[in-house]
MDTraj code that builds the backbone (N, CA, C; nanometers):
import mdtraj as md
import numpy as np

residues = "UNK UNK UNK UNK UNK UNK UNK UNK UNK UNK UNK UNK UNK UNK UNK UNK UNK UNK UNK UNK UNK UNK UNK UNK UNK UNK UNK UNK UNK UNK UNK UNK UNK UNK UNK UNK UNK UNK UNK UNK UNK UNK UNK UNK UNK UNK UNK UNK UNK UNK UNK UNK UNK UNK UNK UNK UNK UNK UNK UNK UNK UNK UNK UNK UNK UNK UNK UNK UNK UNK UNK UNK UNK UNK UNK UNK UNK UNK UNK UNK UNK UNK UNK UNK UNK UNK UNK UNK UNK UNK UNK UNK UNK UNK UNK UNK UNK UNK UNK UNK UNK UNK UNK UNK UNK UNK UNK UNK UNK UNK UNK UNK UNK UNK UNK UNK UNK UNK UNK UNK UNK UNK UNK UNK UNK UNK UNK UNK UNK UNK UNK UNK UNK UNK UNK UNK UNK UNK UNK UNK UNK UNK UNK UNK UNK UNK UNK UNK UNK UNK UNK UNK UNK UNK UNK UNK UNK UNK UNK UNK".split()
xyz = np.array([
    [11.6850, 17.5249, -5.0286],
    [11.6973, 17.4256, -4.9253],
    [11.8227, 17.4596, -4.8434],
    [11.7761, 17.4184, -4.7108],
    [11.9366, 17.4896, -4.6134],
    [12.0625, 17.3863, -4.6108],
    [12.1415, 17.4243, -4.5702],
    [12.2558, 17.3024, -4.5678],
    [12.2439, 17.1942, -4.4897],
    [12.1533, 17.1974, -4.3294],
    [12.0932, 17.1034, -4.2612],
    [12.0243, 16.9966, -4.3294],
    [11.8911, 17.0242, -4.4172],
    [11.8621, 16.9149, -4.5086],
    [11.8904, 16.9077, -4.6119],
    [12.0073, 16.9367, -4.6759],
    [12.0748, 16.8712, -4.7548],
    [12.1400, 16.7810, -4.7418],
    [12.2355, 16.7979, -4.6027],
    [12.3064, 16.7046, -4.5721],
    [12.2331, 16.5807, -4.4890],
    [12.1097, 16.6214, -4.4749],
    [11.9957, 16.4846, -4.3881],
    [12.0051, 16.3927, -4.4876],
    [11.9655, 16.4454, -4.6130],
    [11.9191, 16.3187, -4.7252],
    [12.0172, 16.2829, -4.7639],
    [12.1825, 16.3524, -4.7746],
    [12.3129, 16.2801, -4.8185],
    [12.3152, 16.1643, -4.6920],
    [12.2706, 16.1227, -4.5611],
    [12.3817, 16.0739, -4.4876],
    [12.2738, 15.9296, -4.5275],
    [12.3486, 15.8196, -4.4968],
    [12.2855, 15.7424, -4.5566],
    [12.2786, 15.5803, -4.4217],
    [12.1591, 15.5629, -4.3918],
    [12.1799, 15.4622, -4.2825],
    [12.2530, 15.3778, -4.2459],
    [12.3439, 15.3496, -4.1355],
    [12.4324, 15.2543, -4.0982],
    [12.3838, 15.1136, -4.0633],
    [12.4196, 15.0007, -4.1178],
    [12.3455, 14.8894, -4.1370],
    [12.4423, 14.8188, -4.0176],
    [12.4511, 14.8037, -3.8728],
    [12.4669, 14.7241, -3.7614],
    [12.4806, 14.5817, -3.7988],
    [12.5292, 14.5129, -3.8082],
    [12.5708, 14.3733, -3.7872],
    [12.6181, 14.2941, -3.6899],
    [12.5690, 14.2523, -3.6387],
    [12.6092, 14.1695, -3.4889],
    [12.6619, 14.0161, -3.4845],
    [12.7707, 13.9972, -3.4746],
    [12.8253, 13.8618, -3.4872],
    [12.8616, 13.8017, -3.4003],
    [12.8559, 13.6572, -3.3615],
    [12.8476, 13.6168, -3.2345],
    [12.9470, 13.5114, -3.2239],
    [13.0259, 13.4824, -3.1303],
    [13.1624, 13.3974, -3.0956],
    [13.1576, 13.2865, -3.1812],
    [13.0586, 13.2095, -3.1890],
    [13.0593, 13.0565, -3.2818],
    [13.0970, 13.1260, -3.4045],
    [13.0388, 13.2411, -3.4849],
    [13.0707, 13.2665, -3.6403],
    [13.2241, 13.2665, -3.6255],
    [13.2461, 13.3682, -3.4984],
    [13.4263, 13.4550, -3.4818],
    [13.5060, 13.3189, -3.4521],
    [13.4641, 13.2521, -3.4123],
    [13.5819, 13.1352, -3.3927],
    [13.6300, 13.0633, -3.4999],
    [13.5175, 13.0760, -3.6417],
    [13.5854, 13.0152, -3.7634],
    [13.7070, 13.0886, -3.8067],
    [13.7046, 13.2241, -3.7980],
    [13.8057, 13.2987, -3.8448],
    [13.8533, 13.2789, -3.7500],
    [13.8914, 13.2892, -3.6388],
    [14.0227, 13.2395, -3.5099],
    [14.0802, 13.4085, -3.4618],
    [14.1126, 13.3215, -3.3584],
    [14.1627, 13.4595, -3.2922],
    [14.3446, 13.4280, -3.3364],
    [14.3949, 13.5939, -3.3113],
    [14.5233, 13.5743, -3.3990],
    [14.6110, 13.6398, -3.2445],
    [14.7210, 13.5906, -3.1834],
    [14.7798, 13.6170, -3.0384],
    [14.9135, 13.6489, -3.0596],
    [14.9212, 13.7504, -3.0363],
    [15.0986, 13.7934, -3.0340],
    [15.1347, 13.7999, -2.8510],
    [15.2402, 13.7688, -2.7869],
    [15.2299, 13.7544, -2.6899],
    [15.3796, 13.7193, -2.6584],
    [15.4166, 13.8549, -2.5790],
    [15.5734, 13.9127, -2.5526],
    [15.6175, 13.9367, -2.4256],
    [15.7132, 13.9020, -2.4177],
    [15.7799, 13.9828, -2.2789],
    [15.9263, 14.0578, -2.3121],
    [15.9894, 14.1522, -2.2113],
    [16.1066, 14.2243, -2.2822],
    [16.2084, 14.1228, -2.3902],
    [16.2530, 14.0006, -2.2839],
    [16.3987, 13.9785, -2.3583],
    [16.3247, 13.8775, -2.5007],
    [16.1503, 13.8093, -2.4752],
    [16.1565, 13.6587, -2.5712],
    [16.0056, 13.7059, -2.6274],
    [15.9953, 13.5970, -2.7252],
    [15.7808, 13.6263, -2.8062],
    [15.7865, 13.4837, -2.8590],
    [15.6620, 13.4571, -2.7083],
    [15.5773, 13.3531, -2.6774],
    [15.5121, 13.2931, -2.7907],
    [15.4544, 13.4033, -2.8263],
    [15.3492, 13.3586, -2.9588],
    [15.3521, 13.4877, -3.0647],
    [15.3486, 13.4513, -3.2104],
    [15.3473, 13.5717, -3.2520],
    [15.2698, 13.5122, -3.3934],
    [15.1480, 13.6389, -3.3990],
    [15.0636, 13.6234, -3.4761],
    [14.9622, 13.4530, -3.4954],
    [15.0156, 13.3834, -3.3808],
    [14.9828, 13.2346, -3.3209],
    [14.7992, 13.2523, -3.3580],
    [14.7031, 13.1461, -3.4159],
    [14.5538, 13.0986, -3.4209],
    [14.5772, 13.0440, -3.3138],
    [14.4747, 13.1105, -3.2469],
    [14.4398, 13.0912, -3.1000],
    [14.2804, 13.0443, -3.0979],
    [14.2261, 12.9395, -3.0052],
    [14.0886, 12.9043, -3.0262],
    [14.0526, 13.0742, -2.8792],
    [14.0878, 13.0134, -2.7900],
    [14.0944, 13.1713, -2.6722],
    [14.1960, 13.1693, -2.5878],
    [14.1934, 13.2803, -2.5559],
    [14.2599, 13.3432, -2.4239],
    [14.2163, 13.3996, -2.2958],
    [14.2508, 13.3346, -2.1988],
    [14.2198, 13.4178, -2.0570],
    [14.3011, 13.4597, -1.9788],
    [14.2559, 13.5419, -1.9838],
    [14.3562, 13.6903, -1.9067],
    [14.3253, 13.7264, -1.7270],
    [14.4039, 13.7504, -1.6766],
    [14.3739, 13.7999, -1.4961],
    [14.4176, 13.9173, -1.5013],
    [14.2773, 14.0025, -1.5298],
    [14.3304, 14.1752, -1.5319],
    [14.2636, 14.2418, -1.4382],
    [14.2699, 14.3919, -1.4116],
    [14.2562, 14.4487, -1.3094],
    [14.1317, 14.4788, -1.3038],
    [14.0520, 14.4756, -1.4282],
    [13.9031, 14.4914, -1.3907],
    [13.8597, 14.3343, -1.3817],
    [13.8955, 14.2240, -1.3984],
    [13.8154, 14.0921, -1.3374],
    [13.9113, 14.0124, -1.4403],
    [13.8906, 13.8822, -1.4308],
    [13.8882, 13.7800, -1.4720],
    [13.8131, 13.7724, -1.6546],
    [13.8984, 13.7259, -1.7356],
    [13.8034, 13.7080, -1.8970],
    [13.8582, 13.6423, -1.9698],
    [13.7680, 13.5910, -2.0352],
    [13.8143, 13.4778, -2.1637],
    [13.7618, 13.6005, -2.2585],
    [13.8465, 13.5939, -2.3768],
    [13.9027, 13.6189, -2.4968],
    [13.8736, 13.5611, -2.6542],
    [13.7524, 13.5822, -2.7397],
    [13.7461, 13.4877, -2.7806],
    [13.7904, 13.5851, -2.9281],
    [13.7817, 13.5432, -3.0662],
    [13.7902, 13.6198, -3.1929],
    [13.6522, 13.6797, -3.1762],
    [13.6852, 13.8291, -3.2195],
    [13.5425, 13.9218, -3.2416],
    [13.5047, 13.9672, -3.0930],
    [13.6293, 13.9361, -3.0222],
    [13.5698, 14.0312, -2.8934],
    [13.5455, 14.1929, -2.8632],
    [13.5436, 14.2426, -2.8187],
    [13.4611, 14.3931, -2.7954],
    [13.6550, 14.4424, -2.7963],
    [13.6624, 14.5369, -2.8560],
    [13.7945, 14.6072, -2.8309],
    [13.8365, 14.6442, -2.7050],
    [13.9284, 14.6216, -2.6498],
    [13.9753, 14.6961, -2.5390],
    [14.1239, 14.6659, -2.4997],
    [14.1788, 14.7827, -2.3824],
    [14.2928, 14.7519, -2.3355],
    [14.2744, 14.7503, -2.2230],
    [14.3557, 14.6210, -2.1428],
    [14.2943, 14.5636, -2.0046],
    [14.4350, 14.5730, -1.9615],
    [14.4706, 14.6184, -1.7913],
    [14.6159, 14.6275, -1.7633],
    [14.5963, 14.4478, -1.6401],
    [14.6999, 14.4129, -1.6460],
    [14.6921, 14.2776, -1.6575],
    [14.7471, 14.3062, -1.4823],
    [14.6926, 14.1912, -1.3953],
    [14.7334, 14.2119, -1.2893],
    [14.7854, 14.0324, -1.2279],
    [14.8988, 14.0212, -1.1483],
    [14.9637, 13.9047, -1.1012],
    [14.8946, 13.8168, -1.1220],
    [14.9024, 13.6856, -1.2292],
    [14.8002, 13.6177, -1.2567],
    [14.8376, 13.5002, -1.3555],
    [14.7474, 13.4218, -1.4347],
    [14.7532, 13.3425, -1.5435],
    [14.6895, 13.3548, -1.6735],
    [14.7870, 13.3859, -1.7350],
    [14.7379, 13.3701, -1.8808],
    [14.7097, 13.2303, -1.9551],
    [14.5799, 13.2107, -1.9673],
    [14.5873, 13.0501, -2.0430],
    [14.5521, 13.0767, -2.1943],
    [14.6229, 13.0308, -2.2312],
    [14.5883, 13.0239, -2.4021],
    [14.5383, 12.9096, -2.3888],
    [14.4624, 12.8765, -2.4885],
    [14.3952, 12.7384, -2.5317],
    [14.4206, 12.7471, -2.7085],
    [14.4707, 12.6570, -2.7252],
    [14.5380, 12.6511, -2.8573],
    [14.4141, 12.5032, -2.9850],
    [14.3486, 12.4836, -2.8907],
    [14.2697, 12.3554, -2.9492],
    [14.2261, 12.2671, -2.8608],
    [14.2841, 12.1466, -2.8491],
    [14.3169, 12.0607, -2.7999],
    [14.3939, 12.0808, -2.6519],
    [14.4953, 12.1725, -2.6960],
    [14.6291, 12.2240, -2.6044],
    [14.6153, 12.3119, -2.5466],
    [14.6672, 12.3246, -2.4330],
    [14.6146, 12.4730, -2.3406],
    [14.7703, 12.4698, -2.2686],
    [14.8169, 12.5933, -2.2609],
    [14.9843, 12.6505, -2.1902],
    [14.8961, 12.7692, -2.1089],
    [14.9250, 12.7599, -1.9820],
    [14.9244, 12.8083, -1.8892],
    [15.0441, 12.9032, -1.8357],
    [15.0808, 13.0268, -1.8080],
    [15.1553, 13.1358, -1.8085],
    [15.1371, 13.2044, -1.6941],
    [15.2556, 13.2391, -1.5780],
    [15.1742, 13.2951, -1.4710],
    [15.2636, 13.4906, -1.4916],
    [15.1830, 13.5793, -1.5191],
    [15.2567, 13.7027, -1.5327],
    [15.2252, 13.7766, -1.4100],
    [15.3902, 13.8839, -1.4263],
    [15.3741, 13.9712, -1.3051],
    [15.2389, 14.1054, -1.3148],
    [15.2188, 14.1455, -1.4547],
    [15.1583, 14.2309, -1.5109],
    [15.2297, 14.2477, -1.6023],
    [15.1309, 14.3812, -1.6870],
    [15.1545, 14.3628, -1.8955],
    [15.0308, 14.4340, -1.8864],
    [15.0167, 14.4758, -2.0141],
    [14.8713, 14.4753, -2.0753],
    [14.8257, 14.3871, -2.2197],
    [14.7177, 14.3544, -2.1902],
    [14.6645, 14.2948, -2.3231],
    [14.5655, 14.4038, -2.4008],
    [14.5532, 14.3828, -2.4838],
    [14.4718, 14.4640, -2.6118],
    [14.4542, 14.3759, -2.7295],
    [14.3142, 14.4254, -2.7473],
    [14.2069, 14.3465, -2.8130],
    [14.1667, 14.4040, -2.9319],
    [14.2098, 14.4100, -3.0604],
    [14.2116, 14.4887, -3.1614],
    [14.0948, 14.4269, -3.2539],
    [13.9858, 14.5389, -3.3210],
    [13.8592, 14.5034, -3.3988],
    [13.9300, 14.3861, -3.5169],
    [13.9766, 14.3233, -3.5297],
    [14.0839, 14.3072, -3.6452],
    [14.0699, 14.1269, -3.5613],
    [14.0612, 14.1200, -3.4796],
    [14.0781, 13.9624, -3.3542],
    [14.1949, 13.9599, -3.3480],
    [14.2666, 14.0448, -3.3392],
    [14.4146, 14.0436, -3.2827],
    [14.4073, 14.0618, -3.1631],
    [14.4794, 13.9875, -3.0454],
    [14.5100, 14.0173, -2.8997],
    [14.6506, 14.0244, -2.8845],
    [14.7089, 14.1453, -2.8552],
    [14.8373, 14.1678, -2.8202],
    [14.8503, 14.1605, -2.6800],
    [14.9333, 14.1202, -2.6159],
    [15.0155, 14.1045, -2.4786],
    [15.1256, 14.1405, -2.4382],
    [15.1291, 14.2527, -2.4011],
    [15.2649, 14.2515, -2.3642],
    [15.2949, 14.2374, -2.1835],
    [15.4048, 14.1773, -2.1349],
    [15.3825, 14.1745, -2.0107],
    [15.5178, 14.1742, -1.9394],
    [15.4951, 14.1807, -1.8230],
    [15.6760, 14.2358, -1.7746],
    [15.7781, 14.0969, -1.7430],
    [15.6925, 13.9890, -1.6882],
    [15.7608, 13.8883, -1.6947],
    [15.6404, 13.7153, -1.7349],
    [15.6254, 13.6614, -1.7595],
    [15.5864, 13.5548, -1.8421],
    [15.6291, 13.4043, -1.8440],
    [15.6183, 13.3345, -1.7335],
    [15.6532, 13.1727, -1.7287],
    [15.5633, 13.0847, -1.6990],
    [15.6160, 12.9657, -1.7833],
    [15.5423, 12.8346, -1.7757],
    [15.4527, 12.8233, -1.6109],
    [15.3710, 12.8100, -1.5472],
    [15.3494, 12.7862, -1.4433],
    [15.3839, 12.6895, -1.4158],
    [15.3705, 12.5562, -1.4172],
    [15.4643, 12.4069, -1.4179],
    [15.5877, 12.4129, -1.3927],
    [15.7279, 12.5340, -1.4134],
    [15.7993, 12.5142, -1.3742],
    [15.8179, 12.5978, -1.2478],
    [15.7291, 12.5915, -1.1653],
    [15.7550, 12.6837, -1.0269],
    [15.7130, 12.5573, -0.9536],
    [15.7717, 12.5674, -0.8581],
    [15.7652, 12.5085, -0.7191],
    [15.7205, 12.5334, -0.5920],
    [15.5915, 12.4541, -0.5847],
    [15.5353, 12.4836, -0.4568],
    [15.6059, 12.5107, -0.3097],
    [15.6379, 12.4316, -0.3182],
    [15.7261, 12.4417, -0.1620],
    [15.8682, 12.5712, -0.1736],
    [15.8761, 12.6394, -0.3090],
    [15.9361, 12.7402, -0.2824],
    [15.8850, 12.8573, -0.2416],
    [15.7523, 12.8459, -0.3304],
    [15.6581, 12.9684, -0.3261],
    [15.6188, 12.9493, -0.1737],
    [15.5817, 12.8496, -0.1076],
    [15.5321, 12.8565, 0.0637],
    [15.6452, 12.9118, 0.1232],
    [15.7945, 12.9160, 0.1260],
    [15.9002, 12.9456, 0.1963],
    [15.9133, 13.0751, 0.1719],
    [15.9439, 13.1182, -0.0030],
    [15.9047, 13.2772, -0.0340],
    [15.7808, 13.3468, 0.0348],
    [15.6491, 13.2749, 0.0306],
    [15.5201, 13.3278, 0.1043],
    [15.5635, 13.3559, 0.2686],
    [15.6391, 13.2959, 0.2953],
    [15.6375, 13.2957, 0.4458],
    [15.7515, 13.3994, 0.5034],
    [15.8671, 13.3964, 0.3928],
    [15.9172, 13.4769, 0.4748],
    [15.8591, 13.6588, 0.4187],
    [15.8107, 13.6802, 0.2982],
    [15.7466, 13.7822, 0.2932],
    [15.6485, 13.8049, 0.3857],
    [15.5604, 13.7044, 0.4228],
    [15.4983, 13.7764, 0.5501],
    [15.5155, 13.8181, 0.7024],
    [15.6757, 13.7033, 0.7033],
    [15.7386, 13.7568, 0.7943],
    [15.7829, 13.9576, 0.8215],
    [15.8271, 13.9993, 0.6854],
    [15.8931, 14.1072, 0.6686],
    [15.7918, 14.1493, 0.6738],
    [15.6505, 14.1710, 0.6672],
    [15.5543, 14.2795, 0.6259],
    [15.5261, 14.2838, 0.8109],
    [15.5544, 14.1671, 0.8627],
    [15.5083, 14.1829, 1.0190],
    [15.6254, 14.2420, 1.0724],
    [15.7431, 14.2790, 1.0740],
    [15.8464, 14.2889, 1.1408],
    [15.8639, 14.4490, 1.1279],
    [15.9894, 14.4803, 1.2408],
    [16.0162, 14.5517, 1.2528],
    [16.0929, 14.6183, 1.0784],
    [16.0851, 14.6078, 1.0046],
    [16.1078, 14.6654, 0.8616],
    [16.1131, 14.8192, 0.8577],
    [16.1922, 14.8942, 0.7578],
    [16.1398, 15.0192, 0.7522],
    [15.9886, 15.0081, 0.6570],
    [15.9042, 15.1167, 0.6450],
    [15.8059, 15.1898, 0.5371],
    [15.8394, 15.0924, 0.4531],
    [15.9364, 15.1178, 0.3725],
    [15.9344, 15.1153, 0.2327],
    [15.9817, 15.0031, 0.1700],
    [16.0410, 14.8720, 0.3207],
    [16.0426, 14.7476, 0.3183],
    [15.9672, 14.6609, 0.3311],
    [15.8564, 14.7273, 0.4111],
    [15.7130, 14.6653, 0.3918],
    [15.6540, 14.6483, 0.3236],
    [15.6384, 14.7835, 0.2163],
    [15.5493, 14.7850, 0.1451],
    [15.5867, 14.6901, 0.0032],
    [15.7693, 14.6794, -0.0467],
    [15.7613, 14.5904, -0.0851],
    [15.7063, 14.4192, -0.1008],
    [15.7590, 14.4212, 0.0674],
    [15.6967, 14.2811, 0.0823],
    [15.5578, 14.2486, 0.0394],
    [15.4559, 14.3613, 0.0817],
    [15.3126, 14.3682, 0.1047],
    [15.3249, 14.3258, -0.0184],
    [15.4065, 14.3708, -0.1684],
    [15.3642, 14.3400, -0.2629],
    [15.4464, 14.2477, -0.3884],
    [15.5655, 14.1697, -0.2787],
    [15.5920, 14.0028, -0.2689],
    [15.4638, 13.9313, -0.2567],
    [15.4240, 13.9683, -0.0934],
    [15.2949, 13.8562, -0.0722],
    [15.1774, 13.8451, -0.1814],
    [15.1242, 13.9558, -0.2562],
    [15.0368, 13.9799, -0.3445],
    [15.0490, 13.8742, -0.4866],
    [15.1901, 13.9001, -0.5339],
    [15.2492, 13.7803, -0.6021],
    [15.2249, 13.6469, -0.5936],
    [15.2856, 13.6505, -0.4612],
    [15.3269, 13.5170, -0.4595],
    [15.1889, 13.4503, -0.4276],
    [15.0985, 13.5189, -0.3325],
    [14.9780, 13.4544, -0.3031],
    [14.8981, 13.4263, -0.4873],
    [14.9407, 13.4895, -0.5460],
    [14.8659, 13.4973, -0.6659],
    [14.9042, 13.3671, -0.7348],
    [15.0607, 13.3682, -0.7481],
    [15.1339, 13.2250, -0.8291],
    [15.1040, 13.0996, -0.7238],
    [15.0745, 13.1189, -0.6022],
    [15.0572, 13.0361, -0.5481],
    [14.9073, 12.9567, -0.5919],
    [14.8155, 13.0146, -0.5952],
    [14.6958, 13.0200, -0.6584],
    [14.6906, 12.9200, -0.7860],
    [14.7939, 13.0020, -0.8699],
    [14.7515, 12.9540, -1.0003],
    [14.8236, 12.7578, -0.9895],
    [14.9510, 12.7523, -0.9323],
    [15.0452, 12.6763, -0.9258],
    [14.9235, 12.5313, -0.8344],
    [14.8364, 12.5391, -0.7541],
    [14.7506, 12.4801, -0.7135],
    [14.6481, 12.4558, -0.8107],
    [14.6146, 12.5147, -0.8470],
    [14.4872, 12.5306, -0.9862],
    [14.5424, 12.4507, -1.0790],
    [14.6395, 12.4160, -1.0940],
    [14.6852, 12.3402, -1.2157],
    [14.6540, 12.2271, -1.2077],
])
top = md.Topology()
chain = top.add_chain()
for i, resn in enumerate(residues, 1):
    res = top.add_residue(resn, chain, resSeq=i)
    for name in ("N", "CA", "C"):
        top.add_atom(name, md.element.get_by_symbol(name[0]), res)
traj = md.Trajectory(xyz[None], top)
């Protein structure tokens, strides 16, 4: 017999199991969730998480599909139960480990509640001032991506 079917009859069928969010939510999702200087949550039972990343918009539940998503100007909502904290980040990435671990790491990370509308319209305004003005290149392009921000926190800061 050749080594091809020998090794046919050693390999032995992989039995697929498919489990679906209601089972994964008994076991809970588990959230670590950092920024440089502080940690938000660490190793925190999480019911879900939703993330604003660069491929779309997603909720997060235990037993989600693995992946690493790079996080773009946005809101992170945890939902804790009952309780839901709302987070508006500049970017980070999250990662989604077979395990229902969701790690976060992100560059900056605050309460949305403590921002102020009428600052963010004055910040909004004069960044779009600078993106219209006589600016150099490379003062613009900052601004261009002030306004991106801020239009974003502005967003979430209304949504609340």
């Amino acid at each position: 017999m050749n080594f091809l079917a020998r090794s046919a009859r050693a390999v032995r069928p992989v039995r697929m199991v498919r489990s679906y969010a209601t089972e994964a939510a008994a076991t809970g999702l588990r959230l670590t969730f950092a920024v440089p200087h502080q940690v938000l949550y660490k190793d925190a039972s999480v019911a879900q998480v939703n993330i604003a990343a660069v491929s779309g918009d997603m909720g997060i539940l235990a037993s989600h599909v693995s992946s690493i998503e790079e996080l773009r100007p946005g809101v992170v909502e945890v939902i804790e139960g009952a309780a839901t904290k709302k987070f508006f980040v500049s970017g980070g990435f999250a990662t989604m480990n077979p395990d229902s671990t969701l790690n976060i790491n992100a560059v900056e990370a605050f309460p949305v509640e403590e921002f102020s509308p009428e600052a963010i319209r004055n910040n909004l305004a004069e960044a779009h001032r600078l993106v219209n003005s006589g600016a150099t290149e490379e003062e613009k392009l900052a601004a261009k991506i002030e306004v991106e921000v801020l239009e974003s926190l502005q967003a979430a800061v209304n949504a609340k």
